[in-house]
N, C-alpha and C positions, 0 to 999 in steps of 0.2 A: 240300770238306767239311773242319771243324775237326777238332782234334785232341777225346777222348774226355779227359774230366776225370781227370787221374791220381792216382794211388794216395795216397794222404795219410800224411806220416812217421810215423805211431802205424799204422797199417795195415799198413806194411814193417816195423816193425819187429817187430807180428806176428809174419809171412810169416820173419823170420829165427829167432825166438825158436822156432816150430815146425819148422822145418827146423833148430836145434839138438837138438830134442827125436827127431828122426829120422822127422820127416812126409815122407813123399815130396811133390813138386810140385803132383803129381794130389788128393791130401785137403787138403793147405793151399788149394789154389782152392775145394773142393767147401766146406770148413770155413769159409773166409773171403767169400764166395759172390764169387769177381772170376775173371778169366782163369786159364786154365795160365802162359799168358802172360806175363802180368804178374806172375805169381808168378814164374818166372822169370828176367825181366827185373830184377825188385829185387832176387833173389839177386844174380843176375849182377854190377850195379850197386854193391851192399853188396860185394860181395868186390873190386871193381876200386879203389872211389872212399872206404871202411868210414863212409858216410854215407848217412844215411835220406833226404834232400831231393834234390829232382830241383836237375838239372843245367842251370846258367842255359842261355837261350836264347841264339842268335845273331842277328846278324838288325838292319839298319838301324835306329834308334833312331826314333821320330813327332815330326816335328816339331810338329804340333799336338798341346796339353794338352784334358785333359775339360773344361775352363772355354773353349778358344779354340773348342771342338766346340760347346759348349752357344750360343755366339754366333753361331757360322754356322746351328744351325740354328734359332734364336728368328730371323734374320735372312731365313731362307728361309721361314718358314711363315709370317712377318710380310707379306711380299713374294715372293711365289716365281718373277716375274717378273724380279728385279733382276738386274744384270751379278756378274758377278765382279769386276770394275773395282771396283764400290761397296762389293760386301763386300773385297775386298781393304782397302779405304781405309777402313773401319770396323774394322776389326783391326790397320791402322798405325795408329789412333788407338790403342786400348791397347795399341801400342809391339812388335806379334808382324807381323813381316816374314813374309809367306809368297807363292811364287809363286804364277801364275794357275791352274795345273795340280794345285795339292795341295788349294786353296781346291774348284776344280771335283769333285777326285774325294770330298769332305769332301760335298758339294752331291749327289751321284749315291745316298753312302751315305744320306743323311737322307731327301731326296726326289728317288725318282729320274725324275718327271715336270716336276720344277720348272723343267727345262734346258731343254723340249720349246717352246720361245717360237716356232718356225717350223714347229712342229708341226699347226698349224692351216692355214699355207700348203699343208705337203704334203698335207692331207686335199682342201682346198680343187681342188687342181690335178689329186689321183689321181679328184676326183668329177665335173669336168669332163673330163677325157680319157676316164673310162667312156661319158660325155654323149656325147660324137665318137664313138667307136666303135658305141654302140648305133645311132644316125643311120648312120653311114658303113655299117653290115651291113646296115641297111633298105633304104637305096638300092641296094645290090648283090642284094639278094635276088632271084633268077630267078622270072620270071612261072608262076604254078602251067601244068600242062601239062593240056593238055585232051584228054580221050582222043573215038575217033571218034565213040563212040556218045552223046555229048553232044551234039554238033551238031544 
């Protein structure tokens, strides 16, 4: 799960401006309707860093932009069949290098049945193997037993 939309700077600065006034924690949450928490937490934040704005992220940079996104997946709902191979080579055409592995997982978040091309084999194979098994029980099945008084 993502993270919960954080506190917005006119919001903290609130939360400071009432805990100047001598609100405890507990009535600046109830007052500003958010966390103990988070009111907390922005104190905390205000007095270490004396800034209302959250604290950039860390974190590997994407190599794909909203525009090279927007073309994997007009390329996938176009064809959802296609390789990665070809959308690869549709994306060195407007000059954006990307492996086959970043392309594929761009493919999983848009449509994530688009991948599924030998998907139809495995239905195919798991509905003949049940085929075999129902047969192969049949044959095995023991002759009903006949009691004496039948005879």
């Amino acid at each position: 799960m993502g993270r919960k939309a954080s506190l917005t700077p006119t919001k903290r600065a609130q939360i400071v401006a009432l805990n100047d006034l001598g609100y405890s924690e507990r009535k600046i949450a109830m007052k500003l309707t958010c966390s103990k928490t988070a009111v907390h937490t922005a104190l905390a934040n205000h007095r270490v860093r004396g800034s209302y704005t959250d604290q950039k992220r860390t974190g590997r940079p994407r190599k794909t932009t909203p525009q090279d996104d927007r073309v994997i997946r007009r390329a996938v709902v176009k064809s959802p069949s296609s390789s990665l191979t070809k959308l690869r080579s549709i994306l060195l055409d407007r000059g954006v290098r990307l492996d086959k592995s970043t392309i594929s997982r761009r493919v999983w978040i848009f449509a994530p049945r688009a991948q599924g091309g030998h998907a139809g084999a495995l239905s195919t194979f798991s509905q003949e193997r049940k085929k075999i098994l129902e047969e192969d029980a049949s044959f095995h099945r023991p002759a009903p037993v006949m009691s004496e008084d039948e005879d």
